[in-house]
C-alpha positions in Angstrom: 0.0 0.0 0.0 2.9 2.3 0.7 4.1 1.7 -2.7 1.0 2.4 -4.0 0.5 6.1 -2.5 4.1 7.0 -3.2 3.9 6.1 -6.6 0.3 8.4 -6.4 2.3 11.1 -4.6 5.1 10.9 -7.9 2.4 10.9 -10.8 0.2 13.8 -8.9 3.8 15.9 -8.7 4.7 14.9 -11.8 1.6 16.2 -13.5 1.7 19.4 -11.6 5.0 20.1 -12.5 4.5 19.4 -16.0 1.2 21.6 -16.7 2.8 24.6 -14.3 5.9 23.6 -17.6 3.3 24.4 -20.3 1.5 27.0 -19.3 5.3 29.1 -18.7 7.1 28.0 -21.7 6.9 30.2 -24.9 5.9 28.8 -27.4 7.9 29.8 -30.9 5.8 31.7 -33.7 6.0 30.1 -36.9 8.6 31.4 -39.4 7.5 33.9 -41.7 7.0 32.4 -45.5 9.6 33.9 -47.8 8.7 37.3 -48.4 9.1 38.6 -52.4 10.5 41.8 -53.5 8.0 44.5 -53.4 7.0 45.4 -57.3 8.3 49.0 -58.2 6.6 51.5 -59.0 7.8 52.9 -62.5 9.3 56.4 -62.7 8.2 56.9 -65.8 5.8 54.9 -68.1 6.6 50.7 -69.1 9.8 51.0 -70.9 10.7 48.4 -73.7 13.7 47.1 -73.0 15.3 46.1 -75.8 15.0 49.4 -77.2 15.3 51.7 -73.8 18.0 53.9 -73.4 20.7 54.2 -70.1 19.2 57.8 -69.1 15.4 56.3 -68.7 16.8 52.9 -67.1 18.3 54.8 -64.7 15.1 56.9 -63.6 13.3 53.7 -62.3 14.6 52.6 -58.1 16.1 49.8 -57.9 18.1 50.3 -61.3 21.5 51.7 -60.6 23.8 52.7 -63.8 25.7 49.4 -63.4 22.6 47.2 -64.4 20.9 50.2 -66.2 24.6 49.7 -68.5 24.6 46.2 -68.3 20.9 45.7 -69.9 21.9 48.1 -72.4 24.6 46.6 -73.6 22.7 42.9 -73.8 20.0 44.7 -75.8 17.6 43.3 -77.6 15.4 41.0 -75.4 13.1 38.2 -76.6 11.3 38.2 -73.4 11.5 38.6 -69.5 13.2 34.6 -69.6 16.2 36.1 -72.0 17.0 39.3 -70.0 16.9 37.5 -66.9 19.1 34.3 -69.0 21.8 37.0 -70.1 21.7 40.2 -67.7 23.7 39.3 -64.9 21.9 41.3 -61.8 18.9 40.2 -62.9 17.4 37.0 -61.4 14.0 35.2 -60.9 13.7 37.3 -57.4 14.5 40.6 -58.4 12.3 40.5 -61.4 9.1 40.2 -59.7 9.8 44.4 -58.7 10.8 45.3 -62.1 7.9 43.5 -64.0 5.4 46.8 -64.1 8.8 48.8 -65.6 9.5 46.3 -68.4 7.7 45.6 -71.9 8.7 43.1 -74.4 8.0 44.3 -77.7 
């Protein structure tokens, strides 16, 4: 019988201990998903860019003269897959902002 209430005494600690555990732990928030870049706003109206020149390139954030050089110099452009393919600066990621800026044609 001794056994019996000590072993009762144990399991009714035990449980006490463990819910005073959960209630005082923090609990972690879930990680964030993968946040995408923002899409620009354009500083001046679409710009083609196989045809655009390293003035207007330069007008829209996010486009310093280094890339605003670099597309010139790659120019023309098939499509958004072919700038990204040969503009180095330019990646899946980053493209999302400069989307509303570019045109194709």
């Amino acid at each position: 019988m001794r056994l019996n209430s000590t072993l009762l005494g144990m399991t009714l600690a035990l449980g006490i201990i463990g819910a005073t555990f959960a209630q005082t732990t923090p609990t972690t928030p879930p990680a964030a998903p993968a946040a995408q870049a923002p899409a620009l706003s354009c500083a001046v109206t679409a710009l083609n860019v196989s045809t655009v020149t390293l003035a207007d390139l330069q007008k829209n954030p996010g486009i310093n003269a280094k890339l605003a050089a670099t597309i010139v110099k790659a120019q023309p452009f098939k499509d958004e897959k072919d700038l990204i393919k040969r503009v180095k600066g330019i990646g899946n990621k980053n493209i999302i902002k400069f989307r509303p800026c570019f045109l194709y044609k």
